[in-house]
N, C-alpha and C positions, 0 to 999 in steps of 0.2 A: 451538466456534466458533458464533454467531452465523450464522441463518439470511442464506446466501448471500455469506458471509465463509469463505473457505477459507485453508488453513496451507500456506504456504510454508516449505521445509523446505531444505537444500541438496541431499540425495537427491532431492529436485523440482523445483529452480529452476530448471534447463534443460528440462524436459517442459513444467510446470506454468507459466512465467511466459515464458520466452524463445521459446519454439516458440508461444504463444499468441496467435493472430490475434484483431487489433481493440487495444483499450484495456484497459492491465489499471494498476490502483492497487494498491500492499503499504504497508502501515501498517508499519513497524520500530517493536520494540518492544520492553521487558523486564514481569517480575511486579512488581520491584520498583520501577520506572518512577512515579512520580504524575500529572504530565502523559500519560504513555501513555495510564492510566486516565481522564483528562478527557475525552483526544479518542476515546477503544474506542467511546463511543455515537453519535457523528458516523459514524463508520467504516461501524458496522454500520447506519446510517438511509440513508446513500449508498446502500450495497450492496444494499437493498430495493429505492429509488426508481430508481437505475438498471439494474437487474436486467433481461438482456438485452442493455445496450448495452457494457456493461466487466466485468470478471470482476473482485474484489476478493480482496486474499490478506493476511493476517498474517504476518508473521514474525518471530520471539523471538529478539531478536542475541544472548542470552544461550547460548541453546544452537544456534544457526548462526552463529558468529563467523564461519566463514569467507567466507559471505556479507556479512556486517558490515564484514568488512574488505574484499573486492573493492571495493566500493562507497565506500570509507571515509566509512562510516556514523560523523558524531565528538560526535553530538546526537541522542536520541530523546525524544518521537517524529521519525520521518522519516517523511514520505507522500512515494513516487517514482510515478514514472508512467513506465510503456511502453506499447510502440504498435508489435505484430508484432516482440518482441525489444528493441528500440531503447528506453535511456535519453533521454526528453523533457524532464522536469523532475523539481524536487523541493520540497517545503516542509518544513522544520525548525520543530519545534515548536508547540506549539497555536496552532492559529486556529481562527477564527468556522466555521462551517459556511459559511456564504454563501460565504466565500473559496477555501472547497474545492469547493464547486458551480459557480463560477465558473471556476476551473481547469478542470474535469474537460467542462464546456458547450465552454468552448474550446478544450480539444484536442477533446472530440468533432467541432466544425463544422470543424477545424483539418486 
């Protein structure tokens, strides 16, 4: 992973993302995904620039379906966002960076 890009795992997802105070963003994703690949270096430029203020996490629906499926995850990539536990939103599919900075400014001030 990418510095300050952490794996979201289903052995984790309740320590690692649901117990986590503040703003956290998870990229869903697969290896074999292409769009996945488009948006991996938005993800991880996020995860520099706002370092400190959201925690950012990856996680491979390939091998944690079961989180794929709670969520029903039915399009990757998926960018979800939580905020203390709590499902806020989500974007399906590649977009601009600006639109994910956008996002992420507004739930911050939010």
């Amino acid at each position: 992973m990418a510095e300050g890009v952490f794996e979201a795992t289903t052995a984790n997802w309740d320590t690692e993302v649901l117990k986590e105070k503040g703003l956290v963003m998870i990229d869903f994703w697969a290896a074999w995904c292409g769009p996945c690949r488009m948006i991996s270096p938005t993800v991880e430029e996020l995860a520099k620039e706002y370092s400190g203020r959201i925690k950012v996490f990856k996680l491979n629906t390939d091998e944690n379906s079961e989180i794929a499926s709670r969520y029903k995850i039915m399009g990757i990539p998926t960018i979800m966002f939580f905020r203390d536990g709590v499902k806020l939103d989500q974007i399906v599919g590649v977009v601009p960076k600006q639109q994910l900075k956008a996002k992420l400014d507004a739930l911050l001030a939010g």
